[in-house]
N, C-alpha and C positions, 0 to 999 in steps of 0.2 A: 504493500500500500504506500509506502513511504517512499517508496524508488516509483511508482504513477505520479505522490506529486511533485518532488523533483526534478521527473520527467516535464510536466505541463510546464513549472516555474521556470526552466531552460530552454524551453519549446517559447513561451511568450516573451522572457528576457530576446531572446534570438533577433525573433520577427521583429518587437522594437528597436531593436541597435540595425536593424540591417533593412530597414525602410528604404524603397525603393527612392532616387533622388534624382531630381536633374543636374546634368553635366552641363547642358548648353541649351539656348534657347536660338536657333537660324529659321532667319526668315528666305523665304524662294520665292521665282518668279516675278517682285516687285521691282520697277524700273523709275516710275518718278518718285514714289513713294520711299520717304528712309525706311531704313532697318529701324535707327535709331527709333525713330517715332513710333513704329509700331512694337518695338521693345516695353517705349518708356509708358505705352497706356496700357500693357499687356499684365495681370496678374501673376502670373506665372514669372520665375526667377532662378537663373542659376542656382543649386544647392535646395533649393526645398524641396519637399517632397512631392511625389510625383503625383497627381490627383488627378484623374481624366473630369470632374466637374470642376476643374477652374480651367484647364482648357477647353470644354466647349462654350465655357460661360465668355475666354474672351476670343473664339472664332465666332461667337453668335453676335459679341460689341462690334469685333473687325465686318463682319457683314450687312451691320448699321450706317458703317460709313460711307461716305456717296465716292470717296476715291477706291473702291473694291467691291468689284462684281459679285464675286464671290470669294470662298476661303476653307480651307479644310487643314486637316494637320494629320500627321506621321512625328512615329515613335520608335528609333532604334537603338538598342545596345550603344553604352560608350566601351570603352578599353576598360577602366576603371570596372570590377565586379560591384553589381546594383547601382550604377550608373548609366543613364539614359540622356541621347538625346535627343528634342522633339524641334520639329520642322513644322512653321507656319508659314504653307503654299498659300500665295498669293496671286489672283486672277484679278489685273487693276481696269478699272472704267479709264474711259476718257474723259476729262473732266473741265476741260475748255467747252462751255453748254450758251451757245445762245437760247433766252428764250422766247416767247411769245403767246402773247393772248391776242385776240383778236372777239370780240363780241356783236351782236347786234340784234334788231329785235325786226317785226313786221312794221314799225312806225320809223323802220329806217334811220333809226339810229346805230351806230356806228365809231365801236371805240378800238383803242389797240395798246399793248405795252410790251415793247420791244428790248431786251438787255442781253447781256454775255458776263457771265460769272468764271470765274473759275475754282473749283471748290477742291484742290488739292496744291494751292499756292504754297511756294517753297518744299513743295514736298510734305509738309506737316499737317494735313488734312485740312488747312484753311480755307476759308469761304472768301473771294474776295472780286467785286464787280459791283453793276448797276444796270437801270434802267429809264429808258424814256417812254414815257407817256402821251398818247393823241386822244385826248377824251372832249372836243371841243376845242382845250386849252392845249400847252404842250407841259411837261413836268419831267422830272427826273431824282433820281435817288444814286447814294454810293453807299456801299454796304460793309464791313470789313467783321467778319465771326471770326473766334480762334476758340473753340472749345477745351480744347487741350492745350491751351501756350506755355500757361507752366506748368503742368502734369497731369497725370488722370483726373481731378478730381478738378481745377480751377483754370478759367478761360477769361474771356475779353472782348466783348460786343460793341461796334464804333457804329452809327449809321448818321446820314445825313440824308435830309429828302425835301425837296422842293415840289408843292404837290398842288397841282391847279386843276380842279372840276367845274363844270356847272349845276348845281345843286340845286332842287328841288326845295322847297319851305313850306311847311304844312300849316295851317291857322287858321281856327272859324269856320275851317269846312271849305277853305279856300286854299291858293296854292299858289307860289310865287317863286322867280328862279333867281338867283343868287351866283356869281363868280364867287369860288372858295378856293378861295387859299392858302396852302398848311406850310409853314417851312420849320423844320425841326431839326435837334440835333439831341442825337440818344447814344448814354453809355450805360451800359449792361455788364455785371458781375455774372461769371456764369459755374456753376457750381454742381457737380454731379457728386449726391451722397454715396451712391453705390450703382448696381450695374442696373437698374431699374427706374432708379428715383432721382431726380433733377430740380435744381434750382436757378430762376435766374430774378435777379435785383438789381436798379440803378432809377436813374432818373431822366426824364427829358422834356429840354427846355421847346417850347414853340411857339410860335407866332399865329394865329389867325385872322384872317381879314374876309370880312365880309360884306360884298356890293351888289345892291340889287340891280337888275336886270331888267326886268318885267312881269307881267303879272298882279297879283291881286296888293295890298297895299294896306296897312294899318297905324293910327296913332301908337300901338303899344307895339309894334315891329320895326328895328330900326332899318332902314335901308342902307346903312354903313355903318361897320365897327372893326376894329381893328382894336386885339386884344394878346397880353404877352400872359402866356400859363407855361406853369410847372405839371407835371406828370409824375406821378409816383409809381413804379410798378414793379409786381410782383408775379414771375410765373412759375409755378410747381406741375411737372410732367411727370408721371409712370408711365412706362414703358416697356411691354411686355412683347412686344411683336417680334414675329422673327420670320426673316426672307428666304425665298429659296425664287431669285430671278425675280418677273414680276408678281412672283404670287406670294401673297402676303395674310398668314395667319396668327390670332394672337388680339389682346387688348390692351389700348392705350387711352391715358386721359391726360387732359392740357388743361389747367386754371390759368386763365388771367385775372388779375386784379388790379388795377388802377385807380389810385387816388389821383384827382387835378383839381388843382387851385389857381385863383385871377383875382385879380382887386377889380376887374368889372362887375358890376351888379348885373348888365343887362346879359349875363355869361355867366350865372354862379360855378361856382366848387361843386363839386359833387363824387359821387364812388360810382366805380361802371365793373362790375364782374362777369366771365361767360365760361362754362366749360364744355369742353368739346370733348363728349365720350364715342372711342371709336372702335366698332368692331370686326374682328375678318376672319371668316370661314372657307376651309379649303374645301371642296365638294370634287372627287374623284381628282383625277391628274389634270382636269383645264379648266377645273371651276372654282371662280373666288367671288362671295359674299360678301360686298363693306359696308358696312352701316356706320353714320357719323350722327349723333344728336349733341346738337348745341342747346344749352339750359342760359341765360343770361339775362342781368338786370344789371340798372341803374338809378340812382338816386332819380323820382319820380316829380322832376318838375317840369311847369306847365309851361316847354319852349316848344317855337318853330326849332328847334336846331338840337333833337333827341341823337342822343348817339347809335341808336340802334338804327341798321336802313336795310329796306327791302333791295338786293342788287343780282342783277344777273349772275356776276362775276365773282361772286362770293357764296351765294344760297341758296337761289332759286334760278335753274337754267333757265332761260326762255325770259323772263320776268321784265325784263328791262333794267337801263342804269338807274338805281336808285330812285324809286318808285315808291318808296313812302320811308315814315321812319316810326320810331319808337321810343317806349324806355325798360322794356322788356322784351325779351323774344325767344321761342322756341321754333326748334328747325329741328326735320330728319330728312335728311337724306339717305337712299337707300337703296344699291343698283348691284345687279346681278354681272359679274365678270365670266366671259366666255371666252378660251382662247380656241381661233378658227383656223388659225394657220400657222406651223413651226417652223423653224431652222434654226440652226447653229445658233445663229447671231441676230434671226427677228423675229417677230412673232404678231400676229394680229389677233387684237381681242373685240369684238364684239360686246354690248354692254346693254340693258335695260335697265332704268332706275325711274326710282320717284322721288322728288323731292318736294317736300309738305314744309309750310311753317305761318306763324301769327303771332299777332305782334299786342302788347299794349299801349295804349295812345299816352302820349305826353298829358298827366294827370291826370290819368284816366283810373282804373282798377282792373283786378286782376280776372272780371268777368268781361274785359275787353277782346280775353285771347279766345269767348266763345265767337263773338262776333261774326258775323259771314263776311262783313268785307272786309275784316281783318286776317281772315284765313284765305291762302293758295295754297293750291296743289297743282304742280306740273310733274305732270309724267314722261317717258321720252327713250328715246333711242341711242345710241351713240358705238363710235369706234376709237379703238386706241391701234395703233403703230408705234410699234415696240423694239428699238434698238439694245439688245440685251449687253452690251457690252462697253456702251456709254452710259453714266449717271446720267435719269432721270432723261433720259431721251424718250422721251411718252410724246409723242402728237395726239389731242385728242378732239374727236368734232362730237360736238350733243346736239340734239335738236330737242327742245323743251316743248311743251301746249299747256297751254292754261284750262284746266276743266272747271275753275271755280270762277262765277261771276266778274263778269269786265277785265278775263284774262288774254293776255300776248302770248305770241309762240314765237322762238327764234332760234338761233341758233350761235352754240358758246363755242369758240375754237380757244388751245391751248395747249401746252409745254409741262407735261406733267398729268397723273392722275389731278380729278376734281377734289379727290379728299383722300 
């Protein structure tokens, strides 16, 4: 009896001192992409132990990234006994990406926003470009993301954006159109607690200015303002998704929260929140289910100028640019992915979706979202073109219809899935 536990006590001492261990972490295959970079967000480390759930945990992060298509790894014998070295192959996207939206509706309108990013700048998975804007007006933005600048965990958000629409004003059941003009400048702290959970926090300064146009007219509606706000914001993501090409299973959710404050009166301060819960179903080898619902309020005062807006190009395909607005709003979107055609390197998907949503009026109450003219529903068609081997190289055309009361039909083009 005494020589069995002996036995097991040497048997268990054994296993512990002689834990399997990494020798070496090499990466393959990557050409703009560092080594370094993809060393320094990786979990896994010379000398610890050897765990096959920390390396799929960070070939499942490496497959989030927009500079790599895809990612797998291998595991073989070093010299050293119980020594291992493991190889992260690397399949890189092209990641010089012009993009494009193009929109417009049956009432012959007609907008577009045209940029080129490049989201593997210096090799270090940076996001860095812009874009121009023809929405009436002309506008334009520069971008610069580093999620990773200084290490897994802590990054650095720059944006600048000069933003000129024609806008829509709602009031007394009347309707007035408005030159708007946003010009801002945002820095972002960006912070990933673990491989799921994300933070990002900062501030941004902007300018608005606002001039009427034509349309309806009021004593308590100014026809010019021009006003300087602070912006507080905070975003919390989970992140659960995981890629294989474009099919995309798993759930994620994104809080924004925004505080903004102005010393104008005819502009108060106020809080604006929205979360966007998103989900994806893989259904045999060429079907993929997403559904997106956005839940969202804000501080409920009685302006022409509610943060929330009904817009093609955002919510509702087919709907037109900015078509009402709000201070509350729920949206689902919800479209069935079908891939019709394969190769190596493309792939056509085929798509049905509906996109539902209603809104609460500026001071109004939360029996506003029964309302009928506050609900649309467009249903609709579309196609994606699929370059599997460049990020986010998606072409995609929808054609929306309105089935609910004094509804548009049109048609959304663009550079990416809609959600």
């Amino acid at each position: 009896m005494n020589r069995i536990v002996i036995f097991l006590f040497l048997s268990i001492c054994t296993s512990v001192f002689s834990q399997n261990k990494v020798a070496d972490l090499k990466i393959q295959g990557n050409k703009k992409l560092r080594s370094s970079f993809v060393k320094k967000i990786s979990n896994l480390k010379p000398g610890v132990v050897l765990d096959t759930a920390v390396i799929e945990e960070d070939i499942k992060l490496l497959k989030r990234l927009p500079s790599i298509a895809h990612a797998y790894y291998q595991v073989f014998p070093a010299e050293t006994p119980n020594e291992y070295n493991v190889f992260y192959n690397i399949e890189e996207n092209f990641t010089i990406i012009p993009s494009a939206n193009i929109y417009t509706t049956n009432d012959d309108e007609f907008a577009y926003r045209l940029g080129l990013y490049e989201f593997n700048f210096l090799g270090q998975n940076i996001t860095f470009g812009g874009f121009y804007q023809k929405d009436i007006y002309s506008s334009y933005a520069v971008n610069f993301r580093a999620p990773y600048l200084f290490n897994r965990s802590f990054g650095l958000a720059l944006n600048y954006q000069d933003l000129t629409t024609q806008e829509p004003i709602f009031f007394d059941g009347r309707m007035a159109d408005y030159k708007y003009n946003n010009e801002s400048f945002e820095v972002l702290g960006l912070f990933q607690l673990n491989f799921s959970n994300r933070f990002e926090f900062g501030v941004n300064y902007f300018i608005e200015d606002y001039k009427y146009k034509f349309g309806a007219t009021s004593p308590d509606v100014p026809q010019s303002l021009r006003v300087h706000k602070l912006l507080y914001k905070l975003i919390y993501e989970y992140n659960n998704l995981n890629y294989d090409y474009q099919y995309v299973e798993g759930f994620r959710s994104i809080l924004n929260f925004q505080y903004v404050t102005t010393r104008d009166n005819s502009l108060p301060e106020f809080l604006i929140g929205w979360n966007d819960f998103l989900y994806y179903k893989r259904f045999g080898k060429k079907g993929n289910w997403a559904n997106r619902l956005r839940l969202g309020m804000a501080t409920n005062n009685k302006t022409p100028f509610a943060p929330f807006s009904v817009d093609n190009n955002v919510n509702l395909r087919g709907v037109g640019n900015t078509i009402d607005r709000g201070t509350a709003a729920i949206v689902l979107n919800s479209e069935y992915r079908h891939t019709l055609f394969e190769k190596k390197w493309f792939s056509l998907q085929g798509n049905a979706f509906v996109d539902a949503g209603t809104w609460r009026n500026p001071g109004g109450d939360f029996a506003n979202f029964a309302d009928s003219q506050n609900i649309r529903v467009y249903p609709g068609l579309g196609l994606r073109f699929i370059h599997k081997k460049i990020f986010n190289a998606i072409f995609r055309i929808d054609y929306g219809i309105g089935i609910t009361p004094d509804a548009t039909q049109g048609l959304v083009f663009g550079i990416g899935q809609y959600f």
